[in-house]
Residue frames as a rotation matrix with the C-alpha (Angstrom) as fourth column:
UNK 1
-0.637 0.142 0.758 16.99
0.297 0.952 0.071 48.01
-0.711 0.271 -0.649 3.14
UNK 2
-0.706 0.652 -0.277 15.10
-0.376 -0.013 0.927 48.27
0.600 0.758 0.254 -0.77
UNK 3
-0.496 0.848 -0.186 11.80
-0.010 0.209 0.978 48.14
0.868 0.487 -0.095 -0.40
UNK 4
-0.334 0.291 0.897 11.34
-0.915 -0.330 -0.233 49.85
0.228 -0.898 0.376 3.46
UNK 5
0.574 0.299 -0.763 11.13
0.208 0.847 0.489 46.36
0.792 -0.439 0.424 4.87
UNK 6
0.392 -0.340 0.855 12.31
-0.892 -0.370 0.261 46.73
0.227 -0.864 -0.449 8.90
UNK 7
-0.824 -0.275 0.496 13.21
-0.549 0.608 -0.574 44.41
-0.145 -0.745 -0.652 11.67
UNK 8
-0.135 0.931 0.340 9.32
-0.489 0.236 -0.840 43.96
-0.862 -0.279 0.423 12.46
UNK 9
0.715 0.541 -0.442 8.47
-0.683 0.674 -0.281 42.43
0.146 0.503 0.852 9.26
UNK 10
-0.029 -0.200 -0.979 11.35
-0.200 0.961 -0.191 39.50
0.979 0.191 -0.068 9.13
UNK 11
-0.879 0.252 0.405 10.44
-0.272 0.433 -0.859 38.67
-0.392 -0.866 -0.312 12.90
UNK 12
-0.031 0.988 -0.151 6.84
-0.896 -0.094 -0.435 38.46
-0.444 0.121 0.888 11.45
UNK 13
0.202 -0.421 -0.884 8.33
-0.787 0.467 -0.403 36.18
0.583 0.777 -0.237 8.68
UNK 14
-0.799 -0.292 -0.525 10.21
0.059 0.832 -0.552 33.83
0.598 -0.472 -0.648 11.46
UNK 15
-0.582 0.586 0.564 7.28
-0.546 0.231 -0.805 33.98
-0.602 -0.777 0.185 13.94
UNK 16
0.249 0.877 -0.411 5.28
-0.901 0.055 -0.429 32.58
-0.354 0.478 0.804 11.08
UNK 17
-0.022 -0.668 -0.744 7.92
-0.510 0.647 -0.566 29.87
0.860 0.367 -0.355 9.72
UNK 18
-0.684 -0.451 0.573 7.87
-0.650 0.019 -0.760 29.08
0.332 -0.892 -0.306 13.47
UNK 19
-0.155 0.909 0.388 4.14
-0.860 0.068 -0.505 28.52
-0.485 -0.412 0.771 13.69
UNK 20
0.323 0.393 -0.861 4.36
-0.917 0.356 -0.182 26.24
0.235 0.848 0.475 10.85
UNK 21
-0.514 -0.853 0.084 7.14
-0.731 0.385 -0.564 24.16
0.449 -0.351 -0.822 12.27
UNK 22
-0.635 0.163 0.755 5.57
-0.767 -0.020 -0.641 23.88
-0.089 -0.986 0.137 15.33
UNK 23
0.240 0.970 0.035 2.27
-0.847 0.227 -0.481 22.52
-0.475 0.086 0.876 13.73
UNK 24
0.534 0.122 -0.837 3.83
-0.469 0.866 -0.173 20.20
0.704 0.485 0.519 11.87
UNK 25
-0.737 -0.533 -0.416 6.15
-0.161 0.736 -0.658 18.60
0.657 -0.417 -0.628 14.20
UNK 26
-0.825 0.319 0.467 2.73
-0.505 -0.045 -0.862 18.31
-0.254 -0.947 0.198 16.41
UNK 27
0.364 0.894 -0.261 0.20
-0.743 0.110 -0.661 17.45
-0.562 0.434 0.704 13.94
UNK 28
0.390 0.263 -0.883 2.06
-0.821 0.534 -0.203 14.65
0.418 0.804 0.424 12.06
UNK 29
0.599 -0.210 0.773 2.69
-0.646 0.443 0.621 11.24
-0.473 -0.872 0.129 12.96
UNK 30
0.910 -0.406 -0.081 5.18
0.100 0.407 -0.908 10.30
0.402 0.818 0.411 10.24
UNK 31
0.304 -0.818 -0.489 8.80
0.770 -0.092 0.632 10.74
-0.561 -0.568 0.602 11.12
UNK 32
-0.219 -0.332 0.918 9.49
0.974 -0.124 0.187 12.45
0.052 0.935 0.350 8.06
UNK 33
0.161 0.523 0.837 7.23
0.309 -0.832 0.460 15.34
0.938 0.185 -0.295 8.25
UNK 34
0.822 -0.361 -0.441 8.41
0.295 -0.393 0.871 15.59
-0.488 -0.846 -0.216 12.47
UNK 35
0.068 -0.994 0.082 11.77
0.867 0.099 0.489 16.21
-0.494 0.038 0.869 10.62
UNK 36
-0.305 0.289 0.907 10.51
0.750 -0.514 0.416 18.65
0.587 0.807 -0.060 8.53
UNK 37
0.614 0.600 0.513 9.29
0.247 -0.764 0.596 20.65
0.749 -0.239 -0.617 10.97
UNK 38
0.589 -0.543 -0.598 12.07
0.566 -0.251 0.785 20.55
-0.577 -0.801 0.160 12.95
UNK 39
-0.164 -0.657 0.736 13.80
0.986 -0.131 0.103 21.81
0.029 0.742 0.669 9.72
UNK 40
0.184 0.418 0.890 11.57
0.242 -0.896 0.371 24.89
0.953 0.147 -0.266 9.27
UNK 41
0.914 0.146 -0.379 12.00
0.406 -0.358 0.840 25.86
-0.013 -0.922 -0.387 13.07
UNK 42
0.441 -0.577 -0.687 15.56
0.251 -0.656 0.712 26.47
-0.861 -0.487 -0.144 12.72
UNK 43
-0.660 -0.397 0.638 15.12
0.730 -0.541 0.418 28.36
0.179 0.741 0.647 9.70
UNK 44
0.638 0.581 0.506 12.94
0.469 -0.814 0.344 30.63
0.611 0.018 -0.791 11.42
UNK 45
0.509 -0.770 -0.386 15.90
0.684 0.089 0.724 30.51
-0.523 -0.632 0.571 13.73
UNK 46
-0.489 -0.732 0.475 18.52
0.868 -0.352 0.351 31.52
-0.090 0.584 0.807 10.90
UNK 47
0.048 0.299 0.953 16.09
0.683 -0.706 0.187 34.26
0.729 0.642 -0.238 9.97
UNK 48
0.998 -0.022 -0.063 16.30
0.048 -0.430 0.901 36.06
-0.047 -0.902 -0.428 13.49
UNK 49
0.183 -0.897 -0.403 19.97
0.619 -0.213 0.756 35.58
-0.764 -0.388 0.516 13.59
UNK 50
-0.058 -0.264 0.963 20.11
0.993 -0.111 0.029 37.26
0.099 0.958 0.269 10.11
UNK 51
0.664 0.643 0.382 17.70
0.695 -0.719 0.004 39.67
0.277 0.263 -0.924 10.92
UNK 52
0.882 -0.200 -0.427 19.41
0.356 -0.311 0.881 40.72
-0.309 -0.929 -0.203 14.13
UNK 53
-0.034 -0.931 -0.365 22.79
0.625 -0.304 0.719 41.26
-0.780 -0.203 0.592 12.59
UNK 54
-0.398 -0.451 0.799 21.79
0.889 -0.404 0.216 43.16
0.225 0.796 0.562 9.89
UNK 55
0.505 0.685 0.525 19.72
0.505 -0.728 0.464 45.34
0.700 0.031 -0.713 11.96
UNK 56
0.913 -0.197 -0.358 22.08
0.360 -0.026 0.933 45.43
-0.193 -0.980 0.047 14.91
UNK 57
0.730 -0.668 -0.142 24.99
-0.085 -0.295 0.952 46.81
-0.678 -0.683 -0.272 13.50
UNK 58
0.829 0.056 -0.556 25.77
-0.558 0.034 -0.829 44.69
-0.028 0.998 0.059 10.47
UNK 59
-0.332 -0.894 0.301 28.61
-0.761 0.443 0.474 42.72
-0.557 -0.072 -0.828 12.20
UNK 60
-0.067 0.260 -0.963 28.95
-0.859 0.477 0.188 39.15
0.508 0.840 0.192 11.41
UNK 61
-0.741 -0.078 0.667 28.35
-0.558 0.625 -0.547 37.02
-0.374 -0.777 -0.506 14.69
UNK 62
0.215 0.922 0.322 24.59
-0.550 0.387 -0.740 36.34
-0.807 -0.018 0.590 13.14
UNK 63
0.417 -0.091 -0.904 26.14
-0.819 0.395 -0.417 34.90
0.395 0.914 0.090 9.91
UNK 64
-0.713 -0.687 -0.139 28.24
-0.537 0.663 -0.521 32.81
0.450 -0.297 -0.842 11.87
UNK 65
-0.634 0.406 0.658 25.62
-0.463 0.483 -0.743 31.42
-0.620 -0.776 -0.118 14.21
UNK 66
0.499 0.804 -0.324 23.37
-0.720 0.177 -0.671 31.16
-0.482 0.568 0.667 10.95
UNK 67
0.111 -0.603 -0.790 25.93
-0.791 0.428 -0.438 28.84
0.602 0.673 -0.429 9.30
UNK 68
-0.776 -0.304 0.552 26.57
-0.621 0.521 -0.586 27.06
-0.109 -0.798 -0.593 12.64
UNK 69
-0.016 0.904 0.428 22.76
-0.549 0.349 -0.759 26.21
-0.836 -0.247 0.490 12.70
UNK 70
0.606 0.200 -0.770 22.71
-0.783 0.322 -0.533 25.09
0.141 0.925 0.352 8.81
UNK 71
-0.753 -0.626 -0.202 25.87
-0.471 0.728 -0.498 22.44
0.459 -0.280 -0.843 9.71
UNK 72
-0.975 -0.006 0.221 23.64
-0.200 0.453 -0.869 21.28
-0.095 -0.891 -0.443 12.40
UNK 73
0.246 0.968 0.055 20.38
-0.638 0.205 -0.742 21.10
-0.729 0.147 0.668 10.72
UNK 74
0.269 -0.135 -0.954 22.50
-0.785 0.542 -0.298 18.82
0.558 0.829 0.040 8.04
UNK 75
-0.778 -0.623 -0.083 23.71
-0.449 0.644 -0.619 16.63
0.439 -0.444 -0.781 10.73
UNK 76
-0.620 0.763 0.181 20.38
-0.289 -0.007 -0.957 16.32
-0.729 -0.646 0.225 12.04
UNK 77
0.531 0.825 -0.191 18.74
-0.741 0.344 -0.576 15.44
-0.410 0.448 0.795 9.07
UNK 78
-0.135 -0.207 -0.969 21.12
-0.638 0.767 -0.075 12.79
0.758 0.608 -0.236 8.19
UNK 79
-0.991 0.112 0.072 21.50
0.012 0.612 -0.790 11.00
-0.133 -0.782 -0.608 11.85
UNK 80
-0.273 0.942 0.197 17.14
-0.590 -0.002 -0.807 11.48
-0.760 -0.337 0.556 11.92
UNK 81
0.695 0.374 -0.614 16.63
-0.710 0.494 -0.502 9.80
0.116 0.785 0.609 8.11
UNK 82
-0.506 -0.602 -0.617 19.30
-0.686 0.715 -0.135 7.08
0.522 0.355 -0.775 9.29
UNK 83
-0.943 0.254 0.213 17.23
-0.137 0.287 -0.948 6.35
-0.302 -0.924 -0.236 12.45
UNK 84
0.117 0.925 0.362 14.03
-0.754 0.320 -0.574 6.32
-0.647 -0.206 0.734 10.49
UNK 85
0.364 0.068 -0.929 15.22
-0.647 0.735 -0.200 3.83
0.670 0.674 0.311 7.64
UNK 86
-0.794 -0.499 -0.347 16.39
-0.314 0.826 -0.469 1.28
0.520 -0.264 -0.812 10.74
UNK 87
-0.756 0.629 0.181 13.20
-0.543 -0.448 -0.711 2.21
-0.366 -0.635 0.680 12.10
UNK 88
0.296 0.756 -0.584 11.52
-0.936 0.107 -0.337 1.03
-0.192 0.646 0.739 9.12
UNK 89
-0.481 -0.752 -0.451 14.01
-0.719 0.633 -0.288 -1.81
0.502 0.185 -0.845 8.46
UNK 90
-0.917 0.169 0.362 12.41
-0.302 0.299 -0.905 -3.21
-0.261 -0.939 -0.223 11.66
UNK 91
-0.690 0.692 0.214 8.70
0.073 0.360 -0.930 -2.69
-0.720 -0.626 -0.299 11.24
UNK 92
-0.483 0.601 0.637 8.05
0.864 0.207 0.460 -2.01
0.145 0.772 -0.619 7.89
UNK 93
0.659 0.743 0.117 6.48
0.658 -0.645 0.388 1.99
0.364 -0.178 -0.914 9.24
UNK 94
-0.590 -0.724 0.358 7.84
0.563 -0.686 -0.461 5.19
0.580 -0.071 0.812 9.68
UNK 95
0.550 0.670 0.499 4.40
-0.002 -0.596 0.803 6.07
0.835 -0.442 -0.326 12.17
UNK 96
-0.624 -0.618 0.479 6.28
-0.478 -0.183 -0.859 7.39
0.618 -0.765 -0.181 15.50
UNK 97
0.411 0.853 0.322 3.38
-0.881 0.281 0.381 5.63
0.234 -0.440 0.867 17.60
UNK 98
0.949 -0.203 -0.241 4.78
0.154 0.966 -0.207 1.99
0.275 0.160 0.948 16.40
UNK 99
0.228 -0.782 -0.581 8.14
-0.216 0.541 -0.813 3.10
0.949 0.311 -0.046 17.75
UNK 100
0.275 0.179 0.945 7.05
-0.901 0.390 0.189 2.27
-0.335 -0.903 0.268 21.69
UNK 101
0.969 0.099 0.226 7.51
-0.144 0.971 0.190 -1.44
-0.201 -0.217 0.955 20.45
UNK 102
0.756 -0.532 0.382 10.86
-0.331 -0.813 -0.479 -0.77
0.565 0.235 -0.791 20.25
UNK 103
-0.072 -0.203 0.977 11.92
-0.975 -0.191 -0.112 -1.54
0.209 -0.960 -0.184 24.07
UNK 104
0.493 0.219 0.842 10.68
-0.490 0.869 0.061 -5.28
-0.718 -0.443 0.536 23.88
């Protein structure tokens, strides 16, 4: 790899993307920004499967699984931004708190 970059630094890379995720999908109370951070999580994902197959050998299982995930983070962000505009449709808020009233 140009520029002697290893393994160890793009784990570093996804452990960080990870952290970020995390924080947002904990720290916000929008729907939006919980999507978002679910977004970044499994692109720290993709970056591990990347890493892994180009360090591991250079097959192409990790491209494949990395493509799998990218389908499935588009399917996931439409079905999640259809659920928050019916969400909103409703109450007029997209705060995850307000959707407990929901149920009645």
């Amino acid at each position: 790899m140009p520029g002697g970059l290893t393994l160890n630094h793009f784990l570093v890379l996804s452990l960080i993307v990870f952290a970020m995720g995390l924080f947002c999908v904990m720290s916000r109370r929008n729907a939006i920004g919980i999507l978002m951070g679910v977004e970044l999580i499994l692109n720290s994902a993709n970056i591990n499967y990347l890493a892994f197959a180009f360090y591991g050998g250079g097959r192409y299982d990790g491209q494949i699984f990395t493509i799998f995930v990218i389908m499935l983070a588009a399917a996931e962000a439409v079905v999640g931004l259809a659920i928050v505009l019916a969400i909103y449709q409703d109450l007029r808020t997209i705060d995850v708190d307000a959707t407990e009233t929901l149920s009645g």
